[in-house]
C-alpha positions as CSV (number, residue, x, y, z in Angstrom):
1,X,0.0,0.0,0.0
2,X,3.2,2.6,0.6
3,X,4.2,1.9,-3.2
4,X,1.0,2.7,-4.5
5,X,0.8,5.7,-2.1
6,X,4.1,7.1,-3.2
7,X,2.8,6.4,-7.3
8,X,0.1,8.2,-6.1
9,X,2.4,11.2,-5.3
10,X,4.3,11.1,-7.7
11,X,1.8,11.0,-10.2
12,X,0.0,13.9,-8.4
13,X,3.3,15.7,-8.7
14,X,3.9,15.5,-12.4
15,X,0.5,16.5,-13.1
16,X,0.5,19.6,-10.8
17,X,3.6,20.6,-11.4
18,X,3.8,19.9,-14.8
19,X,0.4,21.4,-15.9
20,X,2.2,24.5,-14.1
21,X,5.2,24.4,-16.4
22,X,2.9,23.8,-19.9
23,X,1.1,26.8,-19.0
24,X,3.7,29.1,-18.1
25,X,4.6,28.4,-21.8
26,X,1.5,29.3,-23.3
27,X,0.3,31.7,-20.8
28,X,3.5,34.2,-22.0
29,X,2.8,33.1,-25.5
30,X,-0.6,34.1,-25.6
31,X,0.0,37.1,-23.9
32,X,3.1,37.8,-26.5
33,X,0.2,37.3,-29.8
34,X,-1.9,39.8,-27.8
35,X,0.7,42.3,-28.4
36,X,1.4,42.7,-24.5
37,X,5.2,42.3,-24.5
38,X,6.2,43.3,-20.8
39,X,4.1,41.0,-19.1
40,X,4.8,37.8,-21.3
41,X,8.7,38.3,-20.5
42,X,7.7,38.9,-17.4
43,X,5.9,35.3,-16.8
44,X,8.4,33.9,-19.1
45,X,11.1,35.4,-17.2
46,X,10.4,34.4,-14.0
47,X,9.6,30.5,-14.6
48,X,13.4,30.4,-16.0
49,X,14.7,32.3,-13.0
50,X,13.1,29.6,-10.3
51,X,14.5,27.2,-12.5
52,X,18.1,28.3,-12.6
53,X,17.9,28.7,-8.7
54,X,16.9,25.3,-8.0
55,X,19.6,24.2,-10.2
56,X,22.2,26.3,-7.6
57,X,20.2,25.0,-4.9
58,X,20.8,21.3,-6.2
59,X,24.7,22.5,-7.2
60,X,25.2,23.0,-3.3
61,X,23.0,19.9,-2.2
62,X,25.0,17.6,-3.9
63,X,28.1,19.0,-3.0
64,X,29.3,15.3,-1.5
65,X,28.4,13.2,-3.6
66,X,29.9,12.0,-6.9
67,X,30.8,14.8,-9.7
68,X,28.7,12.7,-11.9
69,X,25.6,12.1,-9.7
70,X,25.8,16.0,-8.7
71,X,26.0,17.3,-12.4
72,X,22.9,14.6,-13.2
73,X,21.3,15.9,-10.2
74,X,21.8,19.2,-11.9
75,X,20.8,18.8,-15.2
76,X,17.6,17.3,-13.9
77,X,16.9,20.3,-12.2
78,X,17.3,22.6,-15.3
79,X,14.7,20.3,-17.1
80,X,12.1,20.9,-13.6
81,X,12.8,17.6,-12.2
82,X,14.4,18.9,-9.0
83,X,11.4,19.3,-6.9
84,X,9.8,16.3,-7.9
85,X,13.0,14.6,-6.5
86,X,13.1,16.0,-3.5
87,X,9.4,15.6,-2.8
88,X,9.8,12.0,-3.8
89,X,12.6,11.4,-1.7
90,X,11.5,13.3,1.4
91,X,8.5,11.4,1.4
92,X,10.2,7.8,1.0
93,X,12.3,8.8,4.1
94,X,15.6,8.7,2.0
95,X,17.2,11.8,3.1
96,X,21.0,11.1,4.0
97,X,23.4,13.6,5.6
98,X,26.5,12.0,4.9
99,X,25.8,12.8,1.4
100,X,23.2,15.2,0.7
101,X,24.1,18.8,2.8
102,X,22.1,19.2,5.3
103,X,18.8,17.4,4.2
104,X,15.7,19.4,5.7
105,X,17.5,23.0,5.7
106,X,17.8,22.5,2.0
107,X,14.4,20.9,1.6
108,X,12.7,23.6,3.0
109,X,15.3,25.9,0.7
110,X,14.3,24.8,-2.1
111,X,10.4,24.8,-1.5
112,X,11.0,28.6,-0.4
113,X,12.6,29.1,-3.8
114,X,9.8,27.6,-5.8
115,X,7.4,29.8,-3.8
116,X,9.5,33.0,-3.8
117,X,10.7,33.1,-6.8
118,X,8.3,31.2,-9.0
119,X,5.2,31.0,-7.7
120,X,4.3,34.6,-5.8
121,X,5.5,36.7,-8.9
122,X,3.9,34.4,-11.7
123,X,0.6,34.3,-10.0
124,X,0.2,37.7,-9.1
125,X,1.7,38.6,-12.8
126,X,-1.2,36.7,-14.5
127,X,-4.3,37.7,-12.0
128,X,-2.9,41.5,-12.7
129,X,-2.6,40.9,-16.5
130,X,-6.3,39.1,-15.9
131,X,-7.3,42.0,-14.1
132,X,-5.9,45.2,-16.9
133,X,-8.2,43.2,-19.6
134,X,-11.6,43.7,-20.2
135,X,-13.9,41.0,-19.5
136,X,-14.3,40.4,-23.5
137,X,-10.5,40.2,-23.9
138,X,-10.0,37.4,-21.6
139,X,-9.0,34.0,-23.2
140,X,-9.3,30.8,-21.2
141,X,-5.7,30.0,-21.4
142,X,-5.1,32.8,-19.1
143,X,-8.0,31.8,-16.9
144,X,-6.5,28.1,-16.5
145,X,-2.7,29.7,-16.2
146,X,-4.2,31.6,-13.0
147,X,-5.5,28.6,-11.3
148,X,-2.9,26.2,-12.5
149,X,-0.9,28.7,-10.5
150,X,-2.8,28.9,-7.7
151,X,-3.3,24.7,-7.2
152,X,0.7,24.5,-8.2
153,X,1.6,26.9,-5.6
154,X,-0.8,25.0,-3.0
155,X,0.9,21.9,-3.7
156,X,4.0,23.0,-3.0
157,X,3.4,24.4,0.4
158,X,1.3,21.1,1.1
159,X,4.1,18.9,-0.3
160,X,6.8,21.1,1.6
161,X,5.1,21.1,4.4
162,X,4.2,17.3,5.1
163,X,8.1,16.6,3.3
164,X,9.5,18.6,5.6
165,X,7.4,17.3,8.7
166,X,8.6,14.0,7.9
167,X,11.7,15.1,7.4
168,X,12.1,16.7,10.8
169,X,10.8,13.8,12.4
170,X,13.2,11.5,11.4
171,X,15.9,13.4,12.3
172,X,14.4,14.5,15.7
173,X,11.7,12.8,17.0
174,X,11.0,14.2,20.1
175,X,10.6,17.8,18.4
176,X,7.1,18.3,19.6
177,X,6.0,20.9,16.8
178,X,6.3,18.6,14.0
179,X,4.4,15.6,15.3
180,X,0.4,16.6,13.6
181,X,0.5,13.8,10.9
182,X,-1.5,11.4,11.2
183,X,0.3,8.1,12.3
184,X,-2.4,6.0,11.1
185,X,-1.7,7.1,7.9
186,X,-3.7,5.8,4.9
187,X,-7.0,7.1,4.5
188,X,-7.1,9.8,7.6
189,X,-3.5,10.8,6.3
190,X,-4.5,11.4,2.8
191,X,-7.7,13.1,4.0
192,X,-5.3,15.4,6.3
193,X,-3.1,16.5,3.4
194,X,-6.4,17.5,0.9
195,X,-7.6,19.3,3.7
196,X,-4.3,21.0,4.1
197,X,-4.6,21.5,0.2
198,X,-7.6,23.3,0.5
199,X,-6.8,25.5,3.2
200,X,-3.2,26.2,1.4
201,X,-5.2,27.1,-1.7
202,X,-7.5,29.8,-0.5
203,X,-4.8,31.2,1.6
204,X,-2.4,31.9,-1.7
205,X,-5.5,32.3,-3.6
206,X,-6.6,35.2,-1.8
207,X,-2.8,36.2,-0.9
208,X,-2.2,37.2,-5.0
209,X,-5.7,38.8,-5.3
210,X,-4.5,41.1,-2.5
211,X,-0.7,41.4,-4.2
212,X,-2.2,42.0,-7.8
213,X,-1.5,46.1,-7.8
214,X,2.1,45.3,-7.9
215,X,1.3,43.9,-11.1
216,X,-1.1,46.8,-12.5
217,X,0.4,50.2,-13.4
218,X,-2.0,52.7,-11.6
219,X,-1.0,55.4,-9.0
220,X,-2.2,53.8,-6.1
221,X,0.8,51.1,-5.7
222,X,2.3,53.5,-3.6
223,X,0.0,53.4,-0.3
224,X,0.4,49.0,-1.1
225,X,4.5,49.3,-1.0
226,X,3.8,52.1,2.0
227,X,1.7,49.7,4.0
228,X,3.5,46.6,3.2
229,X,6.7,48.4,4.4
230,X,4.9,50.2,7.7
231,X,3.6,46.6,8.4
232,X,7.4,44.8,8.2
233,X,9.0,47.7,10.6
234,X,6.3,47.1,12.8
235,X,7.0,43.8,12.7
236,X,10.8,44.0,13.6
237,X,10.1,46.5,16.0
238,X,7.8,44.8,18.4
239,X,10.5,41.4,18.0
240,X,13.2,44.0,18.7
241,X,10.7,45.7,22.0
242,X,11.0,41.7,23.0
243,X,14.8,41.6,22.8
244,X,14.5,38.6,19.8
245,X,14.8,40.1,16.7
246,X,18.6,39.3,16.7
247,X,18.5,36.5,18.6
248,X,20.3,33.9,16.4
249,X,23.8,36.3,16.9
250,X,23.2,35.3,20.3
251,X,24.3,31.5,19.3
252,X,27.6,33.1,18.1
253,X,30.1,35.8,18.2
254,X,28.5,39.1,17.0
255,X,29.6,41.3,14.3
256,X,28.2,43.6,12.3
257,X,26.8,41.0,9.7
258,X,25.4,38.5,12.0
259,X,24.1,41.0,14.6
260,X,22.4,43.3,12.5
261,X,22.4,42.9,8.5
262,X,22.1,39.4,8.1
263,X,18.9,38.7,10.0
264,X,17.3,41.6,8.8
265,X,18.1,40.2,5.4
266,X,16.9,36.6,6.5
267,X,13.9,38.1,8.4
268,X,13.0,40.1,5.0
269,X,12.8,36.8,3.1
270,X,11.2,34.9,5.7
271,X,8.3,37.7,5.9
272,X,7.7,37.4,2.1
273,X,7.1,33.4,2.7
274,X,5.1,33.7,5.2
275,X,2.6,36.4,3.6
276,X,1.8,33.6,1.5
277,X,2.7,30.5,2.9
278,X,0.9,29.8,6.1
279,X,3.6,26.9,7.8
280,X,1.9,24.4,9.6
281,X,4.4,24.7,13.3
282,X,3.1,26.9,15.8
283,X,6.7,29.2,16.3
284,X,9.3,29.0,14.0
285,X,13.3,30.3,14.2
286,X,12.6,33.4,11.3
287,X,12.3,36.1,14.8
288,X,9.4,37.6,12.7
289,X,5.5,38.2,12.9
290,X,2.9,37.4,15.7
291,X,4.1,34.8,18.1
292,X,1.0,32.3,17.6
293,X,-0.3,30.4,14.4
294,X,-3.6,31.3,14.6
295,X,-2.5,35.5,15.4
296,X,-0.2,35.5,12.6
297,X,-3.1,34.0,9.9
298,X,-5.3,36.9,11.3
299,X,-2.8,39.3,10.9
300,X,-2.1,38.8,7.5
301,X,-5.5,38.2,6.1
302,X,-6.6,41.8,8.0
303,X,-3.3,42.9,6.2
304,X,-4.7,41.6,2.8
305,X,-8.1,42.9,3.6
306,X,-6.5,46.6,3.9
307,X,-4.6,46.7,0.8
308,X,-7.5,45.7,-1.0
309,X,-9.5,48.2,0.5
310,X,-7.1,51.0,-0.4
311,X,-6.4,49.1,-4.1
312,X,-9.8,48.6,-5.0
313,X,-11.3,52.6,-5.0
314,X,-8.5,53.0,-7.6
315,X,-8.7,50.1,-9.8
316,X,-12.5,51.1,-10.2
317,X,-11.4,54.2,-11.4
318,X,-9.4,52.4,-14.1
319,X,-13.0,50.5,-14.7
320,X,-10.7,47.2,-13.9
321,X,-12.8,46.0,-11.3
322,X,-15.1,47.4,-8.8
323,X,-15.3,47.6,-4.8
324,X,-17.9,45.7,-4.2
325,X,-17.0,43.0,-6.2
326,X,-13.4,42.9,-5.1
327,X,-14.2,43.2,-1.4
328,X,-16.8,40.4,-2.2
329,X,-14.6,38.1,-3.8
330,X,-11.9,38.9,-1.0
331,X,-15.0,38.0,1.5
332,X,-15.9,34.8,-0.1
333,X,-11.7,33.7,0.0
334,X,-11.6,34.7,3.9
335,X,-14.7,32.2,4.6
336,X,-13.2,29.7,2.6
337,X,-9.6,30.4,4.4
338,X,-11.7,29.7,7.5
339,X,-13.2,26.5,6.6
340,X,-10.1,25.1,4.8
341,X,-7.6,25.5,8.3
342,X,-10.6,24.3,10.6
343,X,-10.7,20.5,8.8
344,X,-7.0,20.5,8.6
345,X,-7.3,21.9,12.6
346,X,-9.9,19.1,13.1
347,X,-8.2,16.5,10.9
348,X,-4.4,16.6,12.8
349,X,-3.3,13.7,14.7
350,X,-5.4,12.6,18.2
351,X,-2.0,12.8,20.0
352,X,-0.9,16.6,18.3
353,X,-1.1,19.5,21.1
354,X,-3.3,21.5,19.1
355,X,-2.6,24.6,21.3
356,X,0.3,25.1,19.9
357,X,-2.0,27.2,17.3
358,X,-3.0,29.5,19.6
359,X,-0.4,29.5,22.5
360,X,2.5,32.1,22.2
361,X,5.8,30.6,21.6
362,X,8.9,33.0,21.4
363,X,11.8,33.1,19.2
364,X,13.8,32.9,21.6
365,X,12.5,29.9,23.4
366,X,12.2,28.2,20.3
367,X,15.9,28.3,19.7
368,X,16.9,27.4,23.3
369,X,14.6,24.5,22.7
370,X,15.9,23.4,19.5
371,X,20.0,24.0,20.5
372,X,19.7,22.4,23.9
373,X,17.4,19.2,22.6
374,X,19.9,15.7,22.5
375,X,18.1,14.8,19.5
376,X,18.7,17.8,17.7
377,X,21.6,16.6,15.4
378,X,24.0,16.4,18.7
379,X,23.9,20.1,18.8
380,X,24.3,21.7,22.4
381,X,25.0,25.0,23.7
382,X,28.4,26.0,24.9
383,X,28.3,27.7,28.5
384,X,29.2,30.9,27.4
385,X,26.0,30.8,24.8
386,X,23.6,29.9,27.2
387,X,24.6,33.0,29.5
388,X,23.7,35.0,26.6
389,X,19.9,34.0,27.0
């Protein structure tokens, strides 16, 4: 039953995944015979970049194992095989650290990538290209290169996150915040992962709708960037208020890079995952956002709510689309947002502490957790480290 599970998967995968890649052929094409030049390179330009960036990703992976193996690896990854791999092989439990770097880290790297750099821009390219066009102009292919987006991009958060779960619990089993899979498995496992799908689908669905001015040329992109920015310093100031922000140079010897720069670099990426990705562990090591699951989903989606609010008066202006019917459709993605995380809430394991949804977790204590626990890769913290805390 585990083979035909995993055939399962990996059929899944190639469909998704490669339905994604057909469209983002003939999505740009259509939009290139439509005369609209800037945002078929745009789609076009993107797909290549993600690609290229999982083939560094895989470069590094790879690093010990054979030059031929590596360079395979490699040239897999330039034809869009590379996350299909790694999903496969997370999933078969075949992650090995004496030959593949740091197995999770780069698991959850390369899922980040796809997201970042792939998904996020090419969806909220298309819905904005969907958006500037008439309602007579529209052509199906650019309807289906939308939501072949949108169920891509929620495959790969519900693929990274259950890979990376099972990842993590391999490698350290007593890590309570990665123990809500099912251990039954079978049915009530593969009825936990569509629920996770559906949740992970209205999230990024209504995640690009609110991100779509960045893809529409109209005056009011300014208050989006302003609010967007207002809403990160905010964020880094109230983790700074709680002394956390840098906490990670506490684990070493701070200098300038790795006491300031660095994790407001790391922090910066982090924040743009997790505006669309909402990770399935109640506190994670970024330092960044609302301390509880269930505060940071709020947050955002009131976050989403606002820039749509201040988007929407101008893009009715532009006769793109109205108020009404944006904050409608925006209303209609919040209920289903609701309904999607309360069966995958309902559906986790019987044994899962489901309060670690709603309890606040810090940072800090998550690091101190995660440094100090024996299963944690043999990691502990020097003397002089744990003073620091």
């Amino acid at each position: 039953m585990s083979s035909i599970g995993v055939a399962v998967k990996i059929s899944l995968t190639l469909a998704m995944g490669y339905m994604d890649v057909i469209t983002d052929f003939l999505v740009p094409k259509s939009y290139y015979n439509a005369g609209r030049l800037n945002t078929a390179y745009a789609t076009a330009g993107f797909a290549l970049f993600a690609i290229i960036v999982q083939a560094g990703i895989t470069f590094f992976q790879y690093s010990r194992k054979s030059n031929k193996e590596r360079f395979g690896r490699v040239f897999l990854a330039l034809l869009g095989f590379a996350p299909l791999l790694e999903g496969v092989s997370v999933w078969m439990g075949r992650e090995d650290s004496d030959v593949i770097w740091k197995g999770p880290v780069m698991y959850a790297g390369m899922k980040g990538c796809e997201i970042a750099f792939e998904a996020i821009p090419e969806s909220i390219i298309q819905i904005g290209g969907l958006l500037k066009q008439g309602y007579g102009d529209i052509k199906m292919i650019q309807i289906i290169g939308v939501v072949s987006s949108v169920v891509s991009g929620a495959f790969i958060m519900t693929d990274g996150n259950f890979g990376l779960t099972t990842s993590y619990n391999v490698r350290y089993p007593s890590h309570k915040y990665f123990d809500w899979i099912s251990k039954r498995g079978g049915w009530e496992k593969r009825r936990q992962m569509l629920c996770m799908f559906l949740f992970n689908a209205c999230y990024f669905a209504q995640f690009i709708f609110a991100m779509s001015p960045f893809a529409i040329a109209f005056s009011s992109k300014a208050p989006v960037v302003a609010l967007l920015g207002v809403e990160f310093c905010t964020l880094c100031a109230y983790k700074a208020w709680r002394g956390e922000l840098f906490g990670f140079s506490n684990l070493g010897h701070p200098s300038v890079a790795t006491s300031a720069i660095l994790p407001l670099i790391i922090n910066a990426f982090f924040y743009v995952l997790i505006c669309a990705v909402p990770v399935t562990a109640a506190a994670l090591p970024t330092e960044l956002g609302p301390e509880v699951f269930a505060g940071k989903l709020i947050w955002r989606l009131l976050t989403n709510g606002s820039i749509i609010y201040v988007a929407m008066g101008k893009l009715g202006d532009e006769h793109y689309l109205d108020m009404s019917t944006g904050m409608l459709g925006y209303g209609i993605s919040l209920g289903l947002v609701a309904a999607g995380f309360a069966m995958f809430y309902k559906n986790c394991d019987e044994n899962f502490d489901r309060s670690t949804f709603y309890r606040p977790e810090t940072g800090k204590k998550y690091i101190k957790e995660w440094f100090s626990s024996s299963h944690a890769n043999n990691v502990k913290l020097s003397n002089k480290d744990e003073e620091r805390w």
